[in-house]
Backbone as numpy.savetxt, mean C-alpha at the origin, in Angstrom:
# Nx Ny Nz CAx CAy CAz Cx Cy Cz
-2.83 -6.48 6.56 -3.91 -6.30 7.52 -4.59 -4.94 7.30
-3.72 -3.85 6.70 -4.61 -2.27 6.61 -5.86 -2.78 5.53
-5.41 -3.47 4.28 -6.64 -3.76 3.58 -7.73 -4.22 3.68
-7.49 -5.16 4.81 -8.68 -5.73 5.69 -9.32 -4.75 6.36
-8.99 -3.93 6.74 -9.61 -2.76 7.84 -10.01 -1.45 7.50
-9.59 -1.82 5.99 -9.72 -0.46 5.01 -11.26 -1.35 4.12
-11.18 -2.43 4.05 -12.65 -2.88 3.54 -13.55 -3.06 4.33
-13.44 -3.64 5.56 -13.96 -3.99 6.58 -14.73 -2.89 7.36
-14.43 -1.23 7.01 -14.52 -0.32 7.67 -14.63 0.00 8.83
-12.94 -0.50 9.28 -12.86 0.09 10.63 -12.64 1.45 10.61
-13.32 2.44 12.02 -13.40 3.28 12.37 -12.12 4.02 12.05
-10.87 3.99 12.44 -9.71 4.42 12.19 -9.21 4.74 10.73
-10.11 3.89 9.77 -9.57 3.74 8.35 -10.60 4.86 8.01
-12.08 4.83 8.36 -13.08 5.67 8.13 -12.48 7.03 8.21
-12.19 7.21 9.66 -11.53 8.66 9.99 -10.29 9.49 9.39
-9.93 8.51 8.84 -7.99 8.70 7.91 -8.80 9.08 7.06
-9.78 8.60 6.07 -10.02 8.90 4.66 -10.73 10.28 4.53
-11.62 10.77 5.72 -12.36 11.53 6.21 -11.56 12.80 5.96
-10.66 12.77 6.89 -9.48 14.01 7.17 -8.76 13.59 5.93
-8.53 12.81 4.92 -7.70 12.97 3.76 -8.50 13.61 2.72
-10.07 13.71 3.01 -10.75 14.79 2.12 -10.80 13.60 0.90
-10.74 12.36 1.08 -11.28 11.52 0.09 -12.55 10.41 0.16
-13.27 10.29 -0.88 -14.55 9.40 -0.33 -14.55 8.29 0.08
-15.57 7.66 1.05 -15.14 6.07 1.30 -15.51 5.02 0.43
-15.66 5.45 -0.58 -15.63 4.21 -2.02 -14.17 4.04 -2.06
-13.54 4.99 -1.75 -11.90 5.05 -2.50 -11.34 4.44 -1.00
-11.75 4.36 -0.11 -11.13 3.41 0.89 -11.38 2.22 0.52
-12.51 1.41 0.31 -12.52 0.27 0.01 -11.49 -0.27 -1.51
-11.42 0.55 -2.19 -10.83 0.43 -3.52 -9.73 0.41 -3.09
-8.87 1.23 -2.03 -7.80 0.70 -1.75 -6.99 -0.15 -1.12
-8.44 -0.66 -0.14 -8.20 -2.05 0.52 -8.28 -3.20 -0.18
-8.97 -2.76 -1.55 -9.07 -4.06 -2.10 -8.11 -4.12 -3.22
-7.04 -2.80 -3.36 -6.07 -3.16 -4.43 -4.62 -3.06 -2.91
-5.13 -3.29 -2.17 -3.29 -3.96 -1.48 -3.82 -5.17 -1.13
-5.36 -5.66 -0.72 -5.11 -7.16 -0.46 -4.97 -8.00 -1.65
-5.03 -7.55 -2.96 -4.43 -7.92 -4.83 -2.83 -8.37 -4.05
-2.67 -6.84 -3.70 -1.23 -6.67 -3.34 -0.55 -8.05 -2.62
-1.43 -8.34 -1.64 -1.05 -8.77 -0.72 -0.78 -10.47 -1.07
-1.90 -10.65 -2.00 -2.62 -12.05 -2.17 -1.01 -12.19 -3.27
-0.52 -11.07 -4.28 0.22 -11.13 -5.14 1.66 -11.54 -4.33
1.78 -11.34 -3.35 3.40 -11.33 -2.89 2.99 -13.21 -2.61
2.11 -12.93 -1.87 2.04 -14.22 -1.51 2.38 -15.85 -2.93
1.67 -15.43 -3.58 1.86 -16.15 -5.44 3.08 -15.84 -5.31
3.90 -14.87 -5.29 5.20 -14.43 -6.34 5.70 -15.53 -5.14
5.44 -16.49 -4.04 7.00 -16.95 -3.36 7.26 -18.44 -4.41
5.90 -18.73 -5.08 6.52 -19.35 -5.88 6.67 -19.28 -7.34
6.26 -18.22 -8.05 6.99 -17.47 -9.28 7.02 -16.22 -8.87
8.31 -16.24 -9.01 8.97 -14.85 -8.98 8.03 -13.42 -9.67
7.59 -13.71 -10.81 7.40 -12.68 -11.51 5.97 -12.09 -10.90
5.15 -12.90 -10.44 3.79 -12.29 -9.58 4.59 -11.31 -8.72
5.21 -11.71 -7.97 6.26 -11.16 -6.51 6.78 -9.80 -6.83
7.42 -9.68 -8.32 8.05 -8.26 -8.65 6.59 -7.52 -9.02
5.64 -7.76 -10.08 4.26 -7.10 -10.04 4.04 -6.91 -8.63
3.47 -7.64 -7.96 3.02 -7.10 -6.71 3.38 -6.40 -6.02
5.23 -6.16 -5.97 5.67 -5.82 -5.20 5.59 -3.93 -5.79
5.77 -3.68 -7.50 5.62 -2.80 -7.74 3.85 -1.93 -7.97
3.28 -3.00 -7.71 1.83 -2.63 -7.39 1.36 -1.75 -5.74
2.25 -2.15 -5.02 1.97 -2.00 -3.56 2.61 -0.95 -3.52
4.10 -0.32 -4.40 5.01 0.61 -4.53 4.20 2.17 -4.77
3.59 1.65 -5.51 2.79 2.38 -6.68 1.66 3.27 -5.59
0.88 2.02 -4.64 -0.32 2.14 -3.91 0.73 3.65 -2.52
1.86 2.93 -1.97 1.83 3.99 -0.77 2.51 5.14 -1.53
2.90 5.05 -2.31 3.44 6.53 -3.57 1.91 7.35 -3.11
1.32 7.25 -3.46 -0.50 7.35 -3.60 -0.46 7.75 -2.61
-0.77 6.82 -1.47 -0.83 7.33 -0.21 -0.07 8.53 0.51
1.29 7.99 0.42 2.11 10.13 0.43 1.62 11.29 0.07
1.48 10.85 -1.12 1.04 11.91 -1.96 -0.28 12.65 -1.53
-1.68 11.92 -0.78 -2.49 12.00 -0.77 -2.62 12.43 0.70
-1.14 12.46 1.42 -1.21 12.78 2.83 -0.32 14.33 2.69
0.14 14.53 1.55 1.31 15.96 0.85 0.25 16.44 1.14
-0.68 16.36 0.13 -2.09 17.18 -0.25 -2.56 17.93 0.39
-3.06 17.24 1.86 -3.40 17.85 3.01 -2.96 18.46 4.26
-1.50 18.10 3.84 -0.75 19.03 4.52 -0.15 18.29 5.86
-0.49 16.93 5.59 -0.02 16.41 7.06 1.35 16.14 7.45
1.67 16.23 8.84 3.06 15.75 9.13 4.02 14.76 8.70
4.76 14.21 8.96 5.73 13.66 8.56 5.24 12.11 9.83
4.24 12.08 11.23 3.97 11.07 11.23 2.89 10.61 11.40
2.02 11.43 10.62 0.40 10.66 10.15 1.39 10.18 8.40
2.22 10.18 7.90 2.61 9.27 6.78 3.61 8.65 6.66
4.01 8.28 8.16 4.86 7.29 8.69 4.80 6.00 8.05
3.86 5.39 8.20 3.29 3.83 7.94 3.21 3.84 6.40
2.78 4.99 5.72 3.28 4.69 4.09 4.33 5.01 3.79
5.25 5.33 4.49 6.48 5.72 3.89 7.53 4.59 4.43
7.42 3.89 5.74 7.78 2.44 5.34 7.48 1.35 5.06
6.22 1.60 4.90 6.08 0.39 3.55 6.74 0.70 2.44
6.39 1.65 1.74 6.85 2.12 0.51 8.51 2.39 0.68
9.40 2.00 1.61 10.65 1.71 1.69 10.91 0.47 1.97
9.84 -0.13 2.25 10.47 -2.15 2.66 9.36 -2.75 1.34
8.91 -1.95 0.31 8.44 -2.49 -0.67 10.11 -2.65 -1.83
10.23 -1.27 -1.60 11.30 -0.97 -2.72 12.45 -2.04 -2.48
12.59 -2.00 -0.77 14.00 -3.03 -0.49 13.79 -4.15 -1.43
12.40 -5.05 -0.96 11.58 -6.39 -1.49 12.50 -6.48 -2.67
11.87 -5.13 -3.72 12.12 -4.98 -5.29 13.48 -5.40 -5.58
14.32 -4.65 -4.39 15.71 -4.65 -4.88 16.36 -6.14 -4.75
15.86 -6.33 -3.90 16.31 -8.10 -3.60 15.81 -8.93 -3.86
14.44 -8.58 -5.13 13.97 -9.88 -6.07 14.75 -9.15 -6.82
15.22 -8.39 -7.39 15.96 -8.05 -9.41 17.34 -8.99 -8.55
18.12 -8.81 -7.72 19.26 -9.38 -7.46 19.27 -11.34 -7.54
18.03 -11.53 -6.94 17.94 -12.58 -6.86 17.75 -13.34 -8.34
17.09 -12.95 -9.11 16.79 -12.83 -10.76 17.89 -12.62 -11.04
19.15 -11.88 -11.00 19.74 -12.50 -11.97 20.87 -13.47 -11.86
């Protein structure tokens, strides 16, 4: 749903990117590489291998997002919401390689 609202330009997504000191081309670019994300988990339930891409695509995306909230110096909970995703992405990961083998 953030990718939707990150393309869609809701106000809240506007204002995050604003105070992250990044442009709003790069909001839409990132709404439109987690709903990839999103569209990808969805494919991987029936091949696996979309599911691990996606899942390390989305990994990749709130890495980004931390990083991009380090930058500016913000707290620990304006990067709440990427930091568990980017911990219930990794779980995902760990319990498709288990399931694989």
């Amino acid at each position: 749903m953030s990718g939707v609202g990150k393309v869609s330009g809701l106000s809240m997504h506007v204002n995050n990117f604003t105070r992250l000191q990044l442009p709003q081309w790069f909001r839409v670019v990132t709404g439109t590489v987690q709903l990839i994300g999103a569209a990808g988990l969805a494919v991987g339930y029936f091949y696996s291998h979309w599911a691990m891409i996606a899942g390390l695509w989305l990994a990749v995306t709130m890495a980004g997002a931390i990083l991009a909230h380090v930058r500016v110096k913000d707290g620990i909970k304006q990067m709440m919401a990427a930091l568990i995703l980017l911990c219930l992405t990794v779980v995902y990961l760990v319990c498709l390689m288990q399931i694989d083998r």
